[in-house]
C-alpha positions in Angstrom: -75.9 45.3 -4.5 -76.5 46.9 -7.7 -74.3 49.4 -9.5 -74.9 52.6 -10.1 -76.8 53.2 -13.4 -74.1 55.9 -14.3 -71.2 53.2 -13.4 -72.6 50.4 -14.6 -72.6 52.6 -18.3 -68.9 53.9 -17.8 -68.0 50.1 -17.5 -70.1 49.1 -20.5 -68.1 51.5 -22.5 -64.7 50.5 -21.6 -65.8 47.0 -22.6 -66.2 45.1 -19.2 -68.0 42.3 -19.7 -70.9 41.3 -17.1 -69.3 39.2 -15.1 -66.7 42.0 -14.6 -69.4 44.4 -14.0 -71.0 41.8 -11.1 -67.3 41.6 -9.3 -67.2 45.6 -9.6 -70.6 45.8 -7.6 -68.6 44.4 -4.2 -66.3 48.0 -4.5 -68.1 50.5 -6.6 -65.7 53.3 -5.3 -62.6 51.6 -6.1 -64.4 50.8 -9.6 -65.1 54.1 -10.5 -61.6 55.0 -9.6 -60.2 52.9 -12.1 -62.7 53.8 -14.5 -61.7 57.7 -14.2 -57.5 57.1 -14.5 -58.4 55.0 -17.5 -59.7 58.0 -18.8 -57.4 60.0 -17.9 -54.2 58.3 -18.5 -52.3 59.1 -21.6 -51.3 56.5 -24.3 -53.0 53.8 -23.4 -54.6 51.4 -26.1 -57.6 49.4 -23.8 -58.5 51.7 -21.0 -60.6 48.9 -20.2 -57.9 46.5 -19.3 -56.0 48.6 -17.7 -58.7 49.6 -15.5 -59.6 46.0 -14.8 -56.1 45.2 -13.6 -56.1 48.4 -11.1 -59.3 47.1 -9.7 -58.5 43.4 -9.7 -55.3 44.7 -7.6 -57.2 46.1 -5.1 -55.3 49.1 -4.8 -56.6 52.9 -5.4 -54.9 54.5 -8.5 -52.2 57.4 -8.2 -53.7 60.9 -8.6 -51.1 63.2 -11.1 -48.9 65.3 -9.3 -46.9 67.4 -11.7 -46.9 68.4 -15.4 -45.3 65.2 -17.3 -46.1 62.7 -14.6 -47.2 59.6 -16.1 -46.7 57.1 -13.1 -45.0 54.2 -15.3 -41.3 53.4 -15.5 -39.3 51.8 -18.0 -36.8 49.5 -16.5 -33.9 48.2 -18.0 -32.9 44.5 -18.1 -29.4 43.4 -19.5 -31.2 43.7 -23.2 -34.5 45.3 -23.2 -36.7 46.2 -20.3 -40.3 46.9 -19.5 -42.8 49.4 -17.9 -43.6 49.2 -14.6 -46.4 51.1 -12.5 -44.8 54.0 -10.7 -46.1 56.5 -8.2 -43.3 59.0 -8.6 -42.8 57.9 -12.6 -42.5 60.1 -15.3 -41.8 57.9 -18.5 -44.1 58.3 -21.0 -46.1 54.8 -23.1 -44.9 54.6 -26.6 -48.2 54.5 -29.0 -50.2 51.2 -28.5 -47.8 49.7 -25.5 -50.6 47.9 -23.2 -50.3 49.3 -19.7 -48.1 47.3 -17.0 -49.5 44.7 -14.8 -46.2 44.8 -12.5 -45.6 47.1 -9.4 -41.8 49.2 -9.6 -40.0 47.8 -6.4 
């Protein structure tokens, strides 16, 4: 199954590569998904990457609810902490932080 011609451009731009592209054609929903929450998410460096991981996961991304929703949250370990993917999160990316490849718990 081929990709769309629009989809298969999208992808181009956010710099997947063609064997990306060939796995994408076995869920070209869930791909162009990804591929409009990259674009649409806030402070994020490589949309590309962070759409790969969301399709690579499987798993369709969280629409906005509210004004300020983000859907990551930072959390705290005994000295730093990290970001986490959040359905209900509100924290915001610093500038050039690469998007989370963990799940909040």
């Amino acid at each position: 199954m081929l990709l769309p011609f629009e989809l298969e451009q999208e992808l181009k731009a956010l710099g997947w590569n063609q064997s990306q592209r060939k796995r994408a054609e076995s869920n070209p929903d869930l791909a162009w998904s990804w591929v409009k929450a990259a674009k649409a998410s806030y402070g994020i460096r490589e949309p590309g990457a962070f759409a790969w991981v969301g399709f690579k996961d499987g798993a369709q991304p969280v629409e906005p609810r509210l004004d300020g929703w983000t859907g990551y949250t930072f959390r705290r370990g005994s000295h730093s902490g990290m970001y986490v993917r959040d359905p209900n999160g509100f924290d915001r990316l610093p500038p050039g932080y690469e998007p989370p490849t963990e799940k909040a718990s």
